[in-house]
Structure formats: C-alpha cells, structure tokens
N, C-alpha and C positions, 0 to 999 in steps of 0.2 A: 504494500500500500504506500500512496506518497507522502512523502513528509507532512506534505501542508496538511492533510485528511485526518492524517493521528493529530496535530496540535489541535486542528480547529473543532475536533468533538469536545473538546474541553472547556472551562472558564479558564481563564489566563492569574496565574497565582499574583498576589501583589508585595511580594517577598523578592528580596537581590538573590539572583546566583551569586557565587564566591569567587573571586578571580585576585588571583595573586601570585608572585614570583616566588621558585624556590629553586633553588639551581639552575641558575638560567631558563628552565625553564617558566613558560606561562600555565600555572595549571587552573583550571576551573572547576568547579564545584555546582554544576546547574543546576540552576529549580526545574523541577517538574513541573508536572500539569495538578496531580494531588497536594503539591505543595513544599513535599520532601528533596533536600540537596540530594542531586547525584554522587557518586565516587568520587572523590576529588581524580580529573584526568589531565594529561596533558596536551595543552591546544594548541593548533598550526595554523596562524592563519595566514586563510586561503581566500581570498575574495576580491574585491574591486573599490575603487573609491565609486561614491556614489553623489554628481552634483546633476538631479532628475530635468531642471530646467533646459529646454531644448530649440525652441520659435517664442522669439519676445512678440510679444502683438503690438500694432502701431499704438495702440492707446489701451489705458486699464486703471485703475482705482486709484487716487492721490494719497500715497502713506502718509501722511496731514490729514484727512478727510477722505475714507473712500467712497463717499454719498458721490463727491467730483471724476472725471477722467481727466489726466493729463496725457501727453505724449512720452509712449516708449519708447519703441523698437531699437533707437543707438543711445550709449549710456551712457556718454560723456557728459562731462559738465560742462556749462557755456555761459558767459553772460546773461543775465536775463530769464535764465531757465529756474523753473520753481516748480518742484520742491529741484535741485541741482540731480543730474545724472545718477551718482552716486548714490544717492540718497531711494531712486526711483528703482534701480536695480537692485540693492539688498533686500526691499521689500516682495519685490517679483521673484527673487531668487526663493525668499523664505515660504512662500505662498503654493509654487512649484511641488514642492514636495506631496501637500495635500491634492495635485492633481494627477500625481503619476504612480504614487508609492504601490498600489494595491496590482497593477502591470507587473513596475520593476521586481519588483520584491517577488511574487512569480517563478518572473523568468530569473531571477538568481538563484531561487529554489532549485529549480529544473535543471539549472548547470553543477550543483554542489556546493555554489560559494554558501561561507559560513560566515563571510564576516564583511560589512561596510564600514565606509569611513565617509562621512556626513567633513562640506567646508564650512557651509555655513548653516546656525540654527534651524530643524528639522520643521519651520511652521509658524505661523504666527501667534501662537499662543499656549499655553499648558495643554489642552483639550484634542490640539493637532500633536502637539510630540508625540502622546503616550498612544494615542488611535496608531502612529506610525509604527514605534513599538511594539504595539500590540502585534502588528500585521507581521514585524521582523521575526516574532514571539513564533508566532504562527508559522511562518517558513523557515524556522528551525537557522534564523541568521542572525549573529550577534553583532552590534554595534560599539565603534568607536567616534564615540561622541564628540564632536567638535562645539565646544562650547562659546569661546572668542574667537573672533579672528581682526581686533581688530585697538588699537592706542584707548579708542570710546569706552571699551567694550570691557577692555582690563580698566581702564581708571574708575570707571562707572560701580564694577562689580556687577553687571547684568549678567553673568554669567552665575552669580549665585542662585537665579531664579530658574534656571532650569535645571541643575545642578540637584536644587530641593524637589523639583518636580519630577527628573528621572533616576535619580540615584534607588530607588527602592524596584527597580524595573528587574525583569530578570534575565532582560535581552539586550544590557548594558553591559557591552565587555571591559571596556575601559574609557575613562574622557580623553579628551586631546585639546591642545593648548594650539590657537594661529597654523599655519602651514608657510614654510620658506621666509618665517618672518627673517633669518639671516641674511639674507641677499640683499644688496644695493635695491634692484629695482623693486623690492617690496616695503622697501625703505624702513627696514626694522622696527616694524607695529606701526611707524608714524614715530619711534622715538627718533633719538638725534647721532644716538649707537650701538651697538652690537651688546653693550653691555648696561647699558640702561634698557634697552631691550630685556636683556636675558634676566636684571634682576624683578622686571615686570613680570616677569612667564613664572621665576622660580617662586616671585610671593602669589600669584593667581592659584600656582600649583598646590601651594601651602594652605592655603584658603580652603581649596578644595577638597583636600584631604584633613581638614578638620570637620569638616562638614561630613564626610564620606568614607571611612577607612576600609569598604569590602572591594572596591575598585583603585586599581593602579593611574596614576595620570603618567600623560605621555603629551611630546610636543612633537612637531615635524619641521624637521631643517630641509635647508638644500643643497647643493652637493658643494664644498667651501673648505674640502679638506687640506689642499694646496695652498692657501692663503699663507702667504708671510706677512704680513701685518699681526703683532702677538696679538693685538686686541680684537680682531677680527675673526681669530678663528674657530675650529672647532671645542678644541681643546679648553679653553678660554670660554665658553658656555656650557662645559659641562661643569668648570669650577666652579659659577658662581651660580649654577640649576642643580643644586644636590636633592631638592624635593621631587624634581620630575625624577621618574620611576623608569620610564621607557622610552627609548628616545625611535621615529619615525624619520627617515629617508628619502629623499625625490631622489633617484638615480635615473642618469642618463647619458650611458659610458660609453654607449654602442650595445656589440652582440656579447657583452661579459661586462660583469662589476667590476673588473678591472683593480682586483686589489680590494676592493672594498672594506671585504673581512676581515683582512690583517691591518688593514689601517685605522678602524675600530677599535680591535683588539688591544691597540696599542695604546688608545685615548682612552678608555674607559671599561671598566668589568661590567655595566649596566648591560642588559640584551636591548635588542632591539627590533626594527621591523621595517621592510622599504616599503614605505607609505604611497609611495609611487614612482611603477617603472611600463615599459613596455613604447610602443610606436602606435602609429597613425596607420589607415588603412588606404591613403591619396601615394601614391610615387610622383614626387617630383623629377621632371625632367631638366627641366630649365627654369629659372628664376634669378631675380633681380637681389643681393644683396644692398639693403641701403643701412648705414649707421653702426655697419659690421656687425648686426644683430639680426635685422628684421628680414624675411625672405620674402617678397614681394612680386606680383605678377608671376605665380609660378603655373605653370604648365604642366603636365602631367597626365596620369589617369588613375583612377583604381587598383589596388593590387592588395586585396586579400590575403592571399596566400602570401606575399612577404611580412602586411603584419603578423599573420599567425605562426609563419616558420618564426620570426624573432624573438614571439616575445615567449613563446613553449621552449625555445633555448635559454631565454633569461632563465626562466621556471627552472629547468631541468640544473641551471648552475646553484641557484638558489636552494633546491632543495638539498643540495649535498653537507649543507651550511647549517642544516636545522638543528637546533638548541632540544628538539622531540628528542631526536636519533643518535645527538653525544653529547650530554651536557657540558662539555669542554667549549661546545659553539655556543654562540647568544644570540643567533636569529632566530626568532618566533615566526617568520613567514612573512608573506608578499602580499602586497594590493596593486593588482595589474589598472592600468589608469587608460580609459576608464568605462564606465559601463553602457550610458548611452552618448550619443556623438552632439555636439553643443554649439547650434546654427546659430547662437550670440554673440559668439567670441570675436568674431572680425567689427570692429563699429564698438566698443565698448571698455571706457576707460578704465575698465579692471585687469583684461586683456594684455590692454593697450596695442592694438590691433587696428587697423585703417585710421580713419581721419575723420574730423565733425562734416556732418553732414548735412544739407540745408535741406529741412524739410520741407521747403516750396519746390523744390528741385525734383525732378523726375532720375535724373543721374543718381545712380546705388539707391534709388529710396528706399528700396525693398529686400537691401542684402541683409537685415537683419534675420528675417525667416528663409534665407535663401544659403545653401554649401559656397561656402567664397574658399580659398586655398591660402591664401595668407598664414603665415609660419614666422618659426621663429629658427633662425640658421642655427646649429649646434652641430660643430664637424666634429663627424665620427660620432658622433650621440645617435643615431638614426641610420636605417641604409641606405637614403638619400641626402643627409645631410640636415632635414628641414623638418622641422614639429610644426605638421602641416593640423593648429587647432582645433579644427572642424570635425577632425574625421578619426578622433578618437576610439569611437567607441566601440566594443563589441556588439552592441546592436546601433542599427542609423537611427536617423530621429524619429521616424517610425515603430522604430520597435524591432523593425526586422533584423532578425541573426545576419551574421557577420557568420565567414565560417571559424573564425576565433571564437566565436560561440560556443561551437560544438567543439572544437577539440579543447576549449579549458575543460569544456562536462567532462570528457572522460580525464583529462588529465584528474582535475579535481578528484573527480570519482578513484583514480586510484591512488592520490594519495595522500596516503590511511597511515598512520600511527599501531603497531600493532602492541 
C-alpha cells in the first residue's frame, strides 16, 4: 500500500518526533500515527529543496491591504512603486505554498524523497504552516524549516512565531537559519559583514533552541571555502556559530564535490548536509557573458538526460560520504535543487536576473510567466558552464516529470540504510 494511504487513515498526532545528533550521525525518533516514538533510527536525507512558486501573475492582492490589486509579475523595486518589489514578492512567495503543496508533496511521495527544505516561510499565517505539515505528515516527508531569511526577520524575532507554532509538529526535522547569507551578492542578511552576520545566525540559533530542545538548528552557506580574507571565511563562522548544530551547503563544483569532505573535515567535527546541488535541464550552447557573472542571450535547447546523468553522479559520490554507513563521515545527505522549475526568476530582484521593465511596454511584458534562459556563468560548476535558473527543476512548471524524476525514484528507493 502507499505511503500516503497508511498516514492519511489516521489523525495526525500533535506531539514532536525526536531528532538529534549522536555520532555524527542524524538519528530520529518519529511519532506515529497512535502517538508513540518510533526506535530511535538513523536518517539520510534524501530529498529536494522545495521553493513551490512557479508563474507570478500580472496582478494579485496588496500585502498592505489584500481587499486592493497591485502589479506583479517583475519584482524589482522602482521609484514610485508601492508596496516596492520586494516587499510584493515575499508575500506571493509565502502564499504559493498554500497553492501547490497538496500536488508537490505527492509527487515527492511517489519518488521516495523524505525530506524538504522550505526558503522562505511555509504561508501566510499559523493555520497555513501546520495544514502544510500536516500534508508533509501525511506523505511520510520530513521538513527543514526555514525560518529567516532575512536582516528584518533576525532583528524582528519573527521567527519566534513560527518556531512556537511548528516546533510540537512531528514532520519537523530540523529549522534552518537564511540560505548563502555568506556570499557578497546576498550581502550577509543585509549586515555590513561576514561576522556581524554570523553572530546574528548564532544568537537566532540560540533563541531557538531555548524555545525548542527536540530539534537541531542548522544554517546554509555557500561555497566560500577558498576565501583568504580571515574574516570572510568559512572557518571564521563556525567560531563565532557554536549554537548552530548542523551546518547546510550550496555546492557547485561540477561533476564531483571536489574535495568537499576533506575540507570540512578539516574546519569543523559538526556533520553536515548539501542543502543544495545538482544542474538545470536547458544546454547552453552559446551565450553572452556580461559582468563576468551573468550569462545572457543564451541559446541552446533541452537536455534531460545531461541533467539526470549529472546530478545521479553527484548522488552516487555523495552517498559514499554518509555519516548512516561510517560514523567517521559527517554527511547526513543531499537536497538535489530543485523540485519544480521557477518561471520568476528572470525579471526579479531576488534573482537579480534581466532588467526593470516598463509595464506600458509590450517588449518582455510577459516573461515573467514565460521559460527565458538567462543564467548565471559558473565555469566548471555545470556541463555547460551556465545555471540556466528556469529550468531547475525535476518537474516543469506544470508538474510534468523530468526524466530526473524517475531515476531519483529509484535511486531514492534504493537507498536504504540497513
């Protein structure tokens, strides 16, 4: 029988599973559907990051007042514009979720994945979180909770309210703190550096585990191991982040992590997890480098089958590495990025992808619900070169499988922890 049919005969208990480190590894201790902890086991996770939002609409409800419409579809900010881009996008992001979850959640089911990782807040309110939940509960898939992501969001403590809202859930695997707030162009939360940043992350963390001792907090960097600048680097956030528990990964090395592990190994005993890796399903043929960053006017077509040969290679290096199978390693497993493919991203100053656009203008008016190929150049990170945004996902904006679909199912499917 399938998974989802055994949870969903049941009420959903309102008691935490137990999740916690013991030897490098991650072990959990689930709740039932009667109520009772399972065995304490040890968890691999296996799953995908999860950002559900997919075609902005030209217009939709004023996070000020949604009785009003204002205009979406590109998210930059502009003179003049009210509520500003920014502001119109986190809301449409947060709202998203209650429009797709009962789909996605699904089709995660169906492939094996056990585990998501949420960027930004799961909803616009207490009443959306926990129905999400519930449905994760349901398809037998644990969450990594993204609670901040953002300077606001840590100064504020708004992170406490959902923190008290989902911490008693039993399809909470662990929180998580920002994603890549280390990087220049994420401009470290909004602080002014790497280390006013990081003691923001370690007291949020602290916070949170006063509040919450059955769940591990975790934060996600990005790849910044090379850095000679002392104050900048990796090393150098984990001294002054001693309350994060578990620390999260964006890799993109190419076809191997390239070292990965042993350069870890070397900075810190804590395990960890790559929060996200894997390719795009577009091949770039040709394209425009502008600003030694951005890949512009790229050309190309489709090619499936190179995302899926790459990123079942990444898997297959990854799994050698797991904290399950020798507690001498400290990865607890991989979030392949990502689940569905994200026709936002070009036109959108979260991106930072294309350019403002005049919405009296017929030219691009409509690439916000439209596949545009615009990338981000990363040699040797890809097997074209180009992290071509759009075309992320193991299903398109539709829904439809990818055939990286089906072979994470079986990958997933076989691997099991014996």
């Amino acid at each position: 029988m399938h998974v989802h049919s055994l949870f969903a005969q049941n009420a959903i208990p309102r008691s935490p599973s137990y999740v916690y480190i013991k030897d490098n590894q991650l072990i959990v201790e689930k709740r039932m559907a009667n109520g009772v902890l399972r065995y304490p086991e040890s968890y691999v996770i296996k799953g995908l990051t999860w950002s559900p939002a997919t075609r902005a609409p030209e217009s939709g409800p004023n996070p000020l007042g949604p009785d009003e419409d204002v205009n979406y579809g590109f998210f930059f900010d502009w003179p003049g514009r009210y509520p500003q881009g920014h502001k119109v996008f986190d809301y449409w992001l947060k709202g998203q979720f209650k429009e797709h979850y009962a789909v996605d959640l699904s089709l995660l089911n169906d492939i094996n994945a056990n585990t998501i990782r949420n960027y930004t807040i799961i909803g616009i309110n207490k009443a959306d979180y926990i129905n999400i939940l519930d449905e994760c509960w349901r398809n037998d898939i644990m969450v990594i909770l993204t609670v901040a992501m953002s300077k606001e969001e840590l100064e504020s403590r708004s992170y406490i309210e959902v923190v008290e809202a989902c911490k008693d859930h039993p399809a909470l695997l662990m929180w998580s703190l920002g994603n890549e707030w280390n990087m220049e162009y994420n401009k470290y939360w909004g602080y002014k550096s790497i280390i006013e940043a990081a003691k923001a992350t370690n007291n949020a963390a602290l916070v949170i585990k006063e509040i919450d001792r059955n769940h591990p907090v975790s934060s996600c960097l990005g790849d910044r191991f090379t850095d000679k600048d002392s104050d900048n680097t990796t090393e150098a956030i984990f001294k002054v982040c001693p309350e994060v528990d578990v620390w999260g990964f964006n890799i993109y090395r190419g076809a191997s992590f390239g070292g990965l592990f042993e350069q870890i190994k070397e900075l810190t005993a804590k395990p960890f997890y790559v929060s996200e890796f894997g390719t795009d399903s577009f091949r770039s043929e040709d394209f425009k480098i502008i600003d030694s960053y951005y890949a512009a006017e790229c050309k190309g077509i489709e090619d499936e089958d190179m995302q899926a040969g790459f990123v079942l290679g990444l898997w297959a290096e990854l799994a050698k590495e797991l904290s399950s199978y020798d507690s001498e390693n400290q990865c607890l497993g991989g979030l392949v990025h990502e689940f569905n493919d994200s026709l936002w991203k070009v036109g959108s100053y979260h991106a930072g992808l294309g350019g403002l656009i005049d919405y009296d203008s017929d030219i691009g008016k409509h690439a916000y619900y439209q596949y545009n190929n615009e990338g981000f150049f990363i040699s040797r990170g890809h097997p074209d070169h180009v992290a071509n945004e759009e075309y992320f996902g193991i299903v398109d904006a539709d829904r439809k499988p990818k055939k990286i679909y089906y072979q994470l199912k079986k990958f997933y499917n076989e691997l099991k922890i014996e």
